[in-house]
C-alpha positions in Angstrom: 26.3 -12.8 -23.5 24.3 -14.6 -25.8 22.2 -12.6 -28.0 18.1 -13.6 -27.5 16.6 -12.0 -31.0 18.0 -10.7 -34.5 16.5 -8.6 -36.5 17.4 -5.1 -37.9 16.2 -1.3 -37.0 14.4 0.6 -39.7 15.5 3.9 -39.5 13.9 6.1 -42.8 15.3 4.2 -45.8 18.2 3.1 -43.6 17.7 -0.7 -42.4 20.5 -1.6 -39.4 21.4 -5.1 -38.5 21.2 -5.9 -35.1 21.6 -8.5 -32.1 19.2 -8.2 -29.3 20.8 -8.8 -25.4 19.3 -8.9 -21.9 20.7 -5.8 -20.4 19.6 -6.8 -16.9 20.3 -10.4 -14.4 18.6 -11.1 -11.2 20.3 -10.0 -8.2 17.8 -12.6 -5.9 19.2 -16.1 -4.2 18.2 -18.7 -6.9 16.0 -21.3 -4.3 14.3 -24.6 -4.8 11.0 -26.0 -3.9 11.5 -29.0 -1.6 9.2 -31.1 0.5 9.0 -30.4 3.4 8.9 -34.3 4.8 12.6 -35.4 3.3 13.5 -31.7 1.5 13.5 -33.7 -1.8 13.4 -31.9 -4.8 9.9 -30.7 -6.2 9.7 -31.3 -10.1 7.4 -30.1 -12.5 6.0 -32.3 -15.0 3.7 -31.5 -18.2 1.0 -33.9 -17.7 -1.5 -34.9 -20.6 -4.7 -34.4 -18.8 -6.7 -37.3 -20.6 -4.2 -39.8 -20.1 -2.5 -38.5 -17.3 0.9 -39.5 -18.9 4.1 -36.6 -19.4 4.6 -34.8 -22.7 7.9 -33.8 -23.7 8.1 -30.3 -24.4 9.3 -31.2 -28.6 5.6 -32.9 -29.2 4.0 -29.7 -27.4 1.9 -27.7 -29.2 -0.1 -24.3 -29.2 -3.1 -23.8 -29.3 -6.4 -21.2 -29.1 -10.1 -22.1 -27.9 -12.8 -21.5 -30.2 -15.9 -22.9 -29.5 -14.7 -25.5 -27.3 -12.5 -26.6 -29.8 -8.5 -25.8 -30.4 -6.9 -24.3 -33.6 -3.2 -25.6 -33.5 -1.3 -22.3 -34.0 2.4 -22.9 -35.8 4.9 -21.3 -36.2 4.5 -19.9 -39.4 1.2 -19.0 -38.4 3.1 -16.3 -35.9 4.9 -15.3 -38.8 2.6 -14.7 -40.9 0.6 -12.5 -38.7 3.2 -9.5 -38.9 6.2 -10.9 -40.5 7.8 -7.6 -40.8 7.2 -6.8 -37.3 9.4 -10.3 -36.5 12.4 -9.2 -37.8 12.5 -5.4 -38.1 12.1 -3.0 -35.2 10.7 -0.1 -36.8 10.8 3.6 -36.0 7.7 5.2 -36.2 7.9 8.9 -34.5 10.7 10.4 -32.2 9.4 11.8 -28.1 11.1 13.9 -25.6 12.1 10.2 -22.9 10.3 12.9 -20.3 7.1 13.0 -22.1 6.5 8.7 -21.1 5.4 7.9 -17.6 7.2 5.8 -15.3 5.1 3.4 -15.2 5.2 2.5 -19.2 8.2 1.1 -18.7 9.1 -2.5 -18.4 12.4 -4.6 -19.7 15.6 -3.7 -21.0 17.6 -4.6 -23.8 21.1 -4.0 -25.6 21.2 -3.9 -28.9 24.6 -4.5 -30.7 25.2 -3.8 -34.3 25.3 -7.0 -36.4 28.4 -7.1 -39.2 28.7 -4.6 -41.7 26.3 -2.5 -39.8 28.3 0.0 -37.5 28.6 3.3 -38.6 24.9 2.7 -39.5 24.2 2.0 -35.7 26.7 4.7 -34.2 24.7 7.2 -36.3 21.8 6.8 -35.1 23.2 6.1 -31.5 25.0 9.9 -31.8 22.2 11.4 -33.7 19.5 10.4 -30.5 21.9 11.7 -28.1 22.3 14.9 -29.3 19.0 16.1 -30.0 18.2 14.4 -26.5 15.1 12.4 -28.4 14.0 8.4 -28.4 12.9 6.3 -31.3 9.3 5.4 -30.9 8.8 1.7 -32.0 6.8 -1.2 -32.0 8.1 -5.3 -33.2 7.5 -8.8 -32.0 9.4 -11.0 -29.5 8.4 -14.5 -28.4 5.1 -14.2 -30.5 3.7 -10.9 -28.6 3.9 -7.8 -29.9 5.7 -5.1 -27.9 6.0 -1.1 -27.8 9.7 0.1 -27.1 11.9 3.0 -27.0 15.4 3.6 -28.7 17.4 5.2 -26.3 21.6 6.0 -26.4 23.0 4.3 -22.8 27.0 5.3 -22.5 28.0 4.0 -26.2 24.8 1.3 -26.9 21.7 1.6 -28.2 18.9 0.7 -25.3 15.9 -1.1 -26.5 13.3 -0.5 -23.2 9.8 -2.3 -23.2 6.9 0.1 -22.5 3.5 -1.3 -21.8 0.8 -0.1 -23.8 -2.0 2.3 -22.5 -4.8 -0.5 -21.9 -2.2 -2.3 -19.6 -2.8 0.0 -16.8 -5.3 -0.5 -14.6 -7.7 2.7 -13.8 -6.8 4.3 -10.7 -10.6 5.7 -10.0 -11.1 2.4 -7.9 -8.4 3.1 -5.0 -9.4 5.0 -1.8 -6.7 7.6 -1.8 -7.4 11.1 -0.1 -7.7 14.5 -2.4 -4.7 16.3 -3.9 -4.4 19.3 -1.4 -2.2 22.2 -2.1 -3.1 23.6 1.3 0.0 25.1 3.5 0.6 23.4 6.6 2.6 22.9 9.2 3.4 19.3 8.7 3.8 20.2 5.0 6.2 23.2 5.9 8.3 20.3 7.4 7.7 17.7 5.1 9.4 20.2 2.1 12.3 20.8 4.8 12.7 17.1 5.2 12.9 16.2 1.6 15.4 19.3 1.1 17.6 17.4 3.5 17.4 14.2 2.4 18.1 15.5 -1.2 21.0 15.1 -2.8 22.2 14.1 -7.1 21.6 10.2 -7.7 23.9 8.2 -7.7 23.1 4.4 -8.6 26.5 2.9 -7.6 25.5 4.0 -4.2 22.6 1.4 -4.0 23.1 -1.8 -3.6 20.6 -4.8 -2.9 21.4 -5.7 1.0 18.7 -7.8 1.5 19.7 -10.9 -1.0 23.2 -10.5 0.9 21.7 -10.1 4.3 19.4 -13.3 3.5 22.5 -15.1 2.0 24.7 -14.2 5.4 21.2 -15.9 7.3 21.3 -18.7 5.3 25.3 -19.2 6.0 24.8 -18.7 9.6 21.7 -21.6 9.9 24.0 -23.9 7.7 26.2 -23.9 11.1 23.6 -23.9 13.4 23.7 -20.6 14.3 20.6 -18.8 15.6 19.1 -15.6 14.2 18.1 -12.3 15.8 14.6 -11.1 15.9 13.5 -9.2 13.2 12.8 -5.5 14.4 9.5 -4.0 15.3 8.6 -1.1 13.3 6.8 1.5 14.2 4.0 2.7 11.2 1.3 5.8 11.3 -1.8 4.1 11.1 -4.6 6.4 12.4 -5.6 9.7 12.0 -4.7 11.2 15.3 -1.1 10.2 14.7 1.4 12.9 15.9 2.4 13.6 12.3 4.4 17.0 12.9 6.6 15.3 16.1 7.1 12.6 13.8 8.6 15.0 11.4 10.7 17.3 13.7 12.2 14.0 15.6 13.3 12.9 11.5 14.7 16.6 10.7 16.4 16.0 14.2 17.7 12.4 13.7 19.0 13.6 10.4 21.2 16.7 12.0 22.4 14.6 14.3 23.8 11.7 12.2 
């Protein structure tokens, strides 16, 4: 792996040297845009819009409207705007991991201890684990500023993305139906469904199908092969749905498989 950021932790007084690595890769098919005359390659050019003539990406600049007019923003300039928060990512508080939402969360990263710097790291790795608390932190990477938890993952330190609170939309714009606590008969046997299907998560049990299913498609077309028909599926889209017979024929289907 090749590392993407370096930087340190700031624990206290303690600063920890550190490498930075994606901890995730994309299971998907990698596909390319073609034309769908001759199935040539599409390519992506960065046009100058005055002269209509490509830009290499070394004489590319950024750049922030003001008044209908750009301020060139350089390097430094990034810098300069946090430059602790560039190199050090810095503990602020410790939370309970079950206190943050869900949906806060975005990407993932290892973090490796850099030389000179492992019984630094290990500590704090150990020390998270066993009070069973992450590091609250904020830094900078690729010029935006990100919030992030410290977390121990088997015997690394997990950097995870979390998106800030004005990043989530409101949900008082969504037509959803009233919280109801109200025993029923369909909810009586939605609780005995869900106890049947329950059982401890296990990740190594899920795998993604569909990018091998396509790929097996794919295989199959290349030798001219036809494909089968997508199934219909069958969805509860009204109210007067049989929602009860739909639950006893699942409870059913399950026993019997």
């Amino acid at each position: 792996m090749r590392s993407i950021w370096t930087g340190s932790i700031s624990f206290g007084l303690i600063n920890i040297p550190i490498k930075m690595f994606s901890a995730v890769q994309e299971s998907s098919l990698d596909m390319d845009m073609l034309d769908e005359k001759d199935h040539s390659n599409i390519k992506f050019k960065r046009i100058n819009e005055k002269t209509g003539k490509e830009v290499t990406f070394a004489n590319i600049v950024k750049g922030y409207k003001i008044d209908d007019k750009y301020v060139i923003v350089e390097d430094e300039d990034f810098e300069a705007a946090d430059a602790i928060k560039t190199k050090t990512i810095d503990i602020q508080s410790f939370a309970l991991q079950k206190e943050i939402e869900s949906i806060y969360y975005e990407q993932p990263y290892f973090l490796e201890p850099d030389k000179g710097a492992s019984n630094a790291y290990g500590l704090l790795r150990d020390a998270l684990e066993s009070t069973g608390k992450v590091g609250v932190t904020s830094f900078v990477l690729r010029n935006k500023e990100s919030l992030a938890i410290l977390r121990p993952y088997k015997n690394v330190i997990l950097l995870n993305r979390i998106r800030f609170e004005q990043e989530i939309r409101d949900t008082s714009e969504l037509k959803v139906p009233a919280a109801s606590k109200k025993k029923t008969k369909e909810m009586d046997m939605a609780h005995k469904l869900i106890d049947q299907l329950t059982e401890k998560f296990d990740i190594s049990a899920y795998k993604d199908e569909y990018t091998a299913k396509l790929l097996k498609i794919i295989q199959n077309k290349a030798k001219g092969k036809k494909q089968t028909k997508a199934p219909k599926l069958e969805v509860v889209h009204k109210q007067g749905d049989d929602l009860l017979g739909m639950l006893k024929a699942s409870l059913e289907k399950k026993k019997s498989s």
